[in-house]
C-alpha positions in Angstrom: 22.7 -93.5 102.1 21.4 -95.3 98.9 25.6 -95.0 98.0 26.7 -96.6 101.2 24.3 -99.5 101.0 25.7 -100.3 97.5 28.6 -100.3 98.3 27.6 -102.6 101.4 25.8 -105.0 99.1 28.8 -105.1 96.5 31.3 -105.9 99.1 28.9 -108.6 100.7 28.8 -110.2 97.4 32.9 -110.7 96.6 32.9 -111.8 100.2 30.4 -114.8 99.7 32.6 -115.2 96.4 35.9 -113.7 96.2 36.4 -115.2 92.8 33.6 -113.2 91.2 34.8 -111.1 88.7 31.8 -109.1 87.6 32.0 -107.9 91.5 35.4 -106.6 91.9 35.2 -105.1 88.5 31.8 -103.0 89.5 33.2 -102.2 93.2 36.4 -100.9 91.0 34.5 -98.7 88.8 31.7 -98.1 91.7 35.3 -96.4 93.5 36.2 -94.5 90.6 32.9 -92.8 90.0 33.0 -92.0 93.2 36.2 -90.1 93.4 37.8 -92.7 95.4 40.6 -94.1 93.5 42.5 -95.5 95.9 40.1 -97.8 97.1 39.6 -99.1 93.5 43.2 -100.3 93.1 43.0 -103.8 95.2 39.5 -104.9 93.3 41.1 -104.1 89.8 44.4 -106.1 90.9 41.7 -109.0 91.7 39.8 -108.2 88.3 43.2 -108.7 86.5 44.2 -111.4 88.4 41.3 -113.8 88.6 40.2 -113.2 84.9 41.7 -114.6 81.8 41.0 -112.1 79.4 43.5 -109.4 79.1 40.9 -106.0 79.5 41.5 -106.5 82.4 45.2 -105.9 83.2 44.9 -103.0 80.6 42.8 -101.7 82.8 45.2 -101.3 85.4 47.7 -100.6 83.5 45.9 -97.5 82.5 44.7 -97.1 86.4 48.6 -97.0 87.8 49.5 -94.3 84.6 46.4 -92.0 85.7 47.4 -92.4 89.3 50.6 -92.0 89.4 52.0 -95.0 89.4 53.5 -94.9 85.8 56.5 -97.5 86.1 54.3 -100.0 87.3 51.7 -99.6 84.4 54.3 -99.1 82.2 56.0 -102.3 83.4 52.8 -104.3 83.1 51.9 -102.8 79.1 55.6 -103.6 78.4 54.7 -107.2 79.8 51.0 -107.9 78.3 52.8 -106.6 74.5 55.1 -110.1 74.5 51.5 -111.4 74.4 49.4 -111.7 70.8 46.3 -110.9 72.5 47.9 -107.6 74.1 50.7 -107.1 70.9 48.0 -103.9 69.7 46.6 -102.6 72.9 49.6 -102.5 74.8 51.7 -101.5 72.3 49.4 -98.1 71.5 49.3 -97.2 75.0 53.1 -97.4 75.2 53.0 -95.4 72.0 50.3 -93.2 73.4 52.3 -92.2 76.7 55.7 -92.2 75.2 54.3 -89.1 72.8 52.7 -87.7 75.5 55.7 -87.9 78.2 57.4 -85.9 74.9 59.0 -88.6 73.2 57.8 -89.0 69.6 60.0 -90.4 68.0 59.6 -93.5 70.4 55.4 -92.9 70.1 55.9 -93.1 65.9 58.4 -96.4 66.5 56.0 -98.6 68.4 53.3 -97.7 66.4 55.3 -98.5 63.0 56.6 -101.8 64.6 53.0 -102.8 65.5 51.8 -101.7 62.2 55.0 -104.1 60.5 53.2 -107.0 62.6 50.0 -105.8 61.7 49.2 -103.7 58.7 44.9 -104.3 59.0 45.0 -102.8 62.9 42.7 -100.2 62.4 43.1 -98.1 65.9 47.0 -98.2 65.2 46.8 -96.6 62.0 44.2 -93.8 64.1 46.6 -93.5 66.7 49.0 -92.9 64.1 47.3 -89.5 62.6 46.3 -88.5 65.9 50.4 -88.0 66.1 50.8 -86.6 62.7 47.5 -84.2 63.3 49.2 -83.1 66.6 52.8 -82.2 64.3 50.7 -80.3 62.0 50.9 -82.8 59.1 47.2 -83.1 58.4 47.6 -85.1 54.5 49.4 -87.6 56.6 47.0 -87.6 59.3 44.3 -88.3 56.9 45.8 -90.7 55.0 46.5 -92.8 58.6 42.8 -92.0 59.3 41.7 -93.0 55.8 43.9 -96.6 56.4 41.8 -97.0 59.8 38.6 -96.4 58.2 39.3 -98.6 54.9 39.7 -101.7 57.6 37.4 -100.9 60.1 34.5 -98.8 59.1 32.9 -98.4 62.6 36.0 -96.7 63.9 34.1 -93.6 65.7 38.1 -92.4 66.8 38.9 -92.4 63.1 35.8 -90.3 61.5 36.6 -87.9 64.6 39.9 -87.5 63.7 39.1 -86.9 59.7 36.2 -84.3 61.1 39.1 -82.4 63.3 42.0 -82.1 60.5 39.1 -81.1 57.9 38.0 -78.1 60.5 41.6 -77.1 61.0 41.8 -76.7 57.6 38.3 -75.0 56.6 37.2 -77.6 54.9 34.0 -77.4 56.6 31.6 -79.9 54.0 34.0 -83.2 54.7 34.0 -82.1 58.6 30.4 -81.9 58.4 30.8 -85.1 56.7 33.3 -87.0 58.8 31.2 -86.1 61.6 27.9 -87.4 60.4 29.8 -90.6 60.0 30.4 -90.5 63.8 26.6 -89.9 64.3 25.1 -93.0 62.0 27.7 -95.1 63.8 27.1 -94.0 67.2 23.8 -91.9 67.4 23.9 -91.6 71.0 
């Protein structure tokens, strides 16, 4: 009951304003906790749409790859990279679902291309030892991880990654370490 009515209430306010943002972008994530995906599609179209700040078209971007419609995210990452506000997060997750789809060579390129346009891009340079961690190159994987910490200090994804190459090697006291780092940054 207490579901329904918010979802009542939500859709009550987009329709006495449907250029409010903040409303289509809860309805979309009120759908998607609720295991009802499809339904979230048309409010995070609106939420990309109507607002000028990109997080929003990554978003569904990243909604049509987890459901299925790949091209079209695809499409729209390929599109939001020929921007300089999207150059870095469009380009990982093109880098991110060409390794995963198998292709690594074409995950490694992007990521070396965006690190060309941008050396101090922290999450690129974790992305980057995520890959070489995954091929069983763990030096190289630190060193990436190293990189992304030596720019951005706070990177949680980075620590993580220097905690998970340390245990796959027994090097338990720098895992312990590494993870600690993820704890002071992000106790909860």
């Amino acid at each position: 009951r207490r579901v329904d009515d918010a979802e009542k209430n939500f859709l009550k306010a987009i329709e006495l304003d449907p250029k409010y943002v903040s409303g289509h972008r809860i309805l979309s994530s009120f759908y998607l906790a609720t295991g009802r995906p499809q339904l979230a599609e048309r409010f995070l179209k609106a939420v990309a749409d109507l607002s000028p700040e990109i997080n929003g078209q990554l978003r569904l971007a990243d909604y049509h790859i987890f459901y299925g419609k790949s091209g079209q995210g695809i499409a729209l990452l390929k599109e939001l990279a020929k921007r300089p506000e999207g150059l870095a997060p469009a380009t990982i997750r093109l880098a991110a679902r060409a390794y995963a789809d198998g292709n690594r060579d074409e995950g490694h390129r992007l990521l070396k291309e965006l690190l060309k346009q941008r050396p101090d891009h922290a999450p690129a340079h974790q992305m980057s030892g995520n890959f070489l961690f995954a091929e069983n190159k763990p030096d190289e994987a630190i060193a990436e991880a190293k990189a992304a910490i030596q720019i951005d200090p706070r990177l949680v994804a980075a620590h993580y990654l220097m905690a998970r190459v340390y245990l796959s090697q027994g090097n338990v006291p720098d895992a312990i370490g590494a993870l600690k780092a993820v704890v002071q940054i992000n106790p909860y």
